[in-house]
C-alpha positions as a Markdown table, in Angstrom:
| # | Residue | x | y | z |
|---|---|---|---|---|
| 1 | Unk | -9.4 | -9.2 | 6.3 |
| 2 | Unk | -11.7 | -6.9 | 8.2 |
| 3 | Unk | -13.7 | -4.3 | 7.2 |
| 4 | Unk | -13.9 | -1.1 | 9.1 |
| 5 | Unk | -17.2 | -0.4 | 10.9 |
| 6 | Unk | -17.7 | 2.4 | 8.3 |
| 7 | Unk | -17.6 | 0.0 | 6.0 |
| 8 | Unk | -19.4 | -2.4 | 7.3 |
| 9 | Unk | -22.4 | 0.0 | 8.2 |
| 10 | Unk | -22.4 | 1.7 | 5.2 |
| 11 | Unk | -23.2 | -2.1 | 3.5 |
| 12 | Unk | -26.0 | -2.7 | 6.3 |
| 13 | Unk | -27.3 | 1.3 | 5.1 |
| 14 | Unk | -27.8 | -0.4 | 1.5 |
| 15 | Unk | -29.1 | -3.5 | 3.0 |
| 16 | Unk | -31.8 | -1.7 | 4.3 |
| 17 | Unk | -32.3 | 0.7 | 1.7 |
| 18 | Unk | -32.8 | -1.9 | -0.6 |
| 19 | Unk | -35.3 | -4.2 | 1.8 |
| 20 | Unk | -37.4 | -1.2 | 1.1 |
| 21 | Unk | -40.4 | -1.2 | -1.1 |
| 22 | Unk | -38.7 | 0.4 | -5.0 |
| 23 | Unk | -38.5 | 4.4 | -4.8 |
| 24 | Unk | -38.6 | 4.2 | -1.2 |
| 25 | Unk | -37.2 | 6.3 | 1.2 |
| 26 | Unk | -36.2 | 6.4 | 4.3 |
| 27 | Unk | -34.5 | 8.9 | 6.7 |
| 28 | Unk | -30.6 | 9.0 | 8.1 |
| 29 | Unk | -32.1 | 8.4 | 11.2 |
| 30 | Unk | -34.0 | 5.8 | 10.8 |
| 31 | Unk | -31.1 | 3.9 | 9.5 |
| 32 | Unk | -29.1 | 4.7 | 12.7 |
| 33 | Unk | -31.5 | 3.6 | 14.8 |
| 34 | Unk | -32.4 | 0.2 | 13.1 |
| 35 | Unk | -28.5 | -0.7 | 13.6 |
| 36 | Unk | -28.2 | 1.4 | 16.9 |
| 37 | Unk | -24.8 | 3.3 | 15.7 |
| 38 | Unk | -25.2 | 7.1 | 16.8 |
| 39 | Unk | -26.9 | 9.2 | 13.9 |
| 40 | Unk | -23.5 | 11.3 | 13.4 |
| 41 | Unk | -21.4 | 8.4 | 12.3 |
| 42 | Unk | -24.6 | 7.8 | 9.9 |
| 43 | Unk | -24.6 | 11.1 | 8.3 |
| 44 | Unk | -20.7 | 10.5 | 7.7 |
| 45 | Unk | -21.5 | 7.2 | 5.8 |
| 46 | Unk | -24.6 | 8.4 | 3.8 |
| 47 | Unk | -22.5 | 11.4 | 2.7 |
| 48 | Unk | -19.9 | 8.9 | 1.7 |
| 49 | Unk | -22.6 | 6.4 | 0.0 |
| 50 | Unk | -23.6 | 9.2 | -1.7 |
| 51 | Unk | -20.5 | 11.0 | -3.2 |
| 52 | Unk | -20.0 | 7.5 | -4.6 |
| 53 | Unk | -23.7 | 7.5 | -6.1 |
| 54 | Unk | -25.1 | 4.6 | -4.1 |
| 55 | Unk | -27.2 | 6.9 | -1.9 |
| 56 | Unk | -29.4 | 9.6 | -3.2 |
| 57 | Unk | -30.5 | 12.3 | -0.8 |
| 58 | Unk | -33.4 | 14.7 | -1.1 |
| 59 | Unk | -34.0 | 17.8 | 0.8 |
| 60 | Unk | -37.3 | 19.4 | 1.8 |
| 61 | Unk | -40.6 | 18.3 | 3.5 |
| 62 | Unk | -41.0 | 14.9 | 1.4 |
| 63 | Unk | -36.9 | 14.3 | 1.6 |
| 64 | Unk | -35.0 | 11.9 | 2.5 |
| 65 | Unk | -32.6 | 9.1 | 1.3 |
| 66 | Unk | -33.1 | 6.3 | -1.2 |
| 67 | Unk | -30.3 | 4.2 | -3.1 |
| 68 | Unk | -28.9 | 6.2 | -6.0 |
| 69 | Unk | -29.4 | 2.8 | -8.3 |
| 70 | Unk | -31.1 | -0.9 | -8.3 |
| 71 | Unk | -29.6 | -2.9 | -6.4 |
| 72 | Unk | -28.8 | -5.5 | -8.6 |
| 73 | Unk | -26.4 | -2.8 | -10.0 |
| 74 | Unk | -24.7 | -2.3 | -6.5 |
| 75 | Unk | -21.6 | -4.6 | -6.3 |
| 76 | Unk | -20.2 | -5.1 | -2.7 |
| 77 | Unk | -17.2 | -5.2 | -3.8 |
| 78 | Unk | -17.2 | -1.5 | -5.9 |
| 79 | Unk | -18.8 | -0.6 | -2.0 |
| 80 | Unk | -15.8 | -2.3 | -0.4 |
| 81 | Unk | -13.7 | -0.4 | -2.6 |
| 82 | Unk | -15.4 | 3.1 | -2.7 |
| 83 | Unk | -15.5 | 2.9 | 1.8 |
| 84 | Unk | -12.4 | 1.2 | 2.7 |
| 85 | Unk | -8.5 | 1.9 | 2.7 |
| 86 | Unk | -7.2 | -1.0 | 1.3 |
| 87 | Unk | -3.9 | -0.8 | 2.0 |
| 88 | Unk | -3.1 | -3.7 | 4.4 |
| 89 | Unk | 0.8 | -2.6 | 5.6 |
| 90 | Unk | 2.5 | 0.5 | 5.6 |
| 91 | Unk | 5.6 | 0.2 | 2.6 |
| 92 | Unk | 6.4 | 4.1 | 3.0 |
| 93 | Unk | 10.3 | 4.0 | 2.7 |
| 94 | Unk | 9.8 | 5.9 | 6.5 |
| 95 | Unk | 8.4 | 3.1 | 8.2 |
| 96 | Unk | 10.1 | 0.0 | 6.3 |
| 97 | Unk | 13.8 | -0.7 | 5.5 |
| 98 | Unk | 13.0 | -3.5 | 3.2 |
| 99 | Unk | 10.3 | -1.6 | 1.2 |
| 100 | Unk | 12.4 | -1.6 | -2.2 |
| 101 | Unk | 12.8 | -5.7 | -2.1 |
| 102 | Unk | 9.5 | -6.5 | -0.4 |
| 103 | Unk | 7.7 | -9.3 | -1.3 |
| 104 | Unk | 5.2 | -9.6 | 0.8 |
| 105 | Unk | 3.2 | -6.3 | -0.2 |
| 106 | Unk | 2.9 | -8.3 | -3.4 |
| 107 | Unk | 1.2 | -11.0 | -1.8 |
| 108 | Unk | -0.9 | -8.7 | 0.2 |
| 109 | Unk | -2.1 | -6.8 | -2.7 |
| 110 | Unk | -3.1 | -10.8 | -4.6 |
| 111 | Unk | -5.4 | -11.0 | -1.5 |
| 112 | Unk | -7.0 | -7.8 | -1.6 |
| 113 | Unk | -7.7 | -8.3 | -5.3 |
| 114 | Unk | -9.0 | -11.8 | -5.0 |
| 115 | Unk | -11.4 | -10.7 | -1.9 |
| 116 | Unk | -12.4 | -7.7 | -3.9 |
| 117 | Unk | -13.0 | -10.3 | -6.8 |
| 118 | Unk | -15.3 | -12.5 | -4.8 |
| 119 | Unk | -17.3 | -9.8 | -3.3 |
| 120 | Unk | -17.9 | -8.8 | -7.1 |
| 121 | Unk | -19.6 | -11.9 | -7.7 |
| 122 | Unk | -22.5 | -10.3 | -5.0 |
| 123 | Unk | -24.9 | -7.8 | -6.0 |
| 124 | Unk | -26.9 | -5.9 | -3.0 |
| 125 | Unk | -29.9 | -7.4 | -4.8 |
| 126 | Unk | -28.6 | -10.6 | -3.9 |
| 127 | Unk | -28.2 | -9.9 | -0.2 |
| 128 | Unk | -32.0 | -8.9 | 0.1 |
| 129 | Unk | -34.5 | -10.3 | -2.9 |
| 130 | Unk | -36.9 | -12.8 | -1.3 |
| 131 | Unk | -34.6 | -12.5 | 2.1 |
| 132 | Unk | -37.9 | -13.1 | 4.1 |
| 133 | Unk | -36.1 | -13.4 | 7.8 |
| 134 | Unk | -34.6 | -10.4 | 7.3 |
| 135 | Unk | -37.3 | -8.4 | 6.3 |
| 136 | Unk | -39.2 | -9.7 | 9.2 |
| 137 | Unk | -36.0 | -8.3 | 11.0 |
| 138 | Unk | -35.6 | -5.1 | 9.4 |
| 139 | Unk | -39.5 | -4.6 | 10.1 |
| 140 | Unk | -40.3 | -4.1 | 6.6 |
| 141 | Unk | -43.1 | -6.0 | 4.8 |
């Protein structure tokens, strides 16, 4: 399976978010830049990221983003699941004649559910505690 690039930015978002010093924050922008993606699509993902409460934004002078919880509460697979459609095949009765005595859709949907399960087992606290390499690439210290 592969995730969309929304997706998969929106995870390297928290990534950085949570290399960053507790209470942190940092700016949409900055993000962008770090993983060179333009700072539109960013704003798109944050907003996401935040709807779902991973991301919390504050405006003014002093604003700026921040992840909405600790990150060993931040499950990649609740991200995977709150940024990506899932659906592998399209079983609309419109685009498939065998939708009503499909099997595979079943199978498909066993995959998603075990990838989902595995990605559970991974908090975004496990992606960055003591990750000294990529601090020294994320330039934080």
């Amino acid at each position: 399976m592969q995730l969309t690039s929304f997706t998969d930015y929106g995870l390297r978002a928290l990534i950085y978010m949570a290399s960053l010093p507790e209470g942190c924050m940092t700016s949409i922008s900055e993000v962008a830049e770090v993983y060179n993606v333009s700072r539109n699509h960013m704003v798109k993902i944050i907003n996401q990221l935040s709807k779902a409460g991973y991301v919390t934004a504050v405006r003014g002078k002093n604003g700026g983003i921040r992840l909405g919880k600790p990150a060993q509460e931040i499950r990649v697979g609740d991200v995977v699941r709150d940024m990506e459609p899932l659906s592998l095949v399209n079983c609309s009765h419109e685009f498939c004649n065998i939708t009503s005595a499909c099997r595979l859709k079943l199978a498909l949907s066993g995959a998603v559910q075990s990838f989902l399960h595995e990605l559970d087992k991974t908090t975004l606290a496990d992606l960055v505690v003591e990750n000294k390499p990529l601090y020294k690439l994320l330039l934080v210290e």
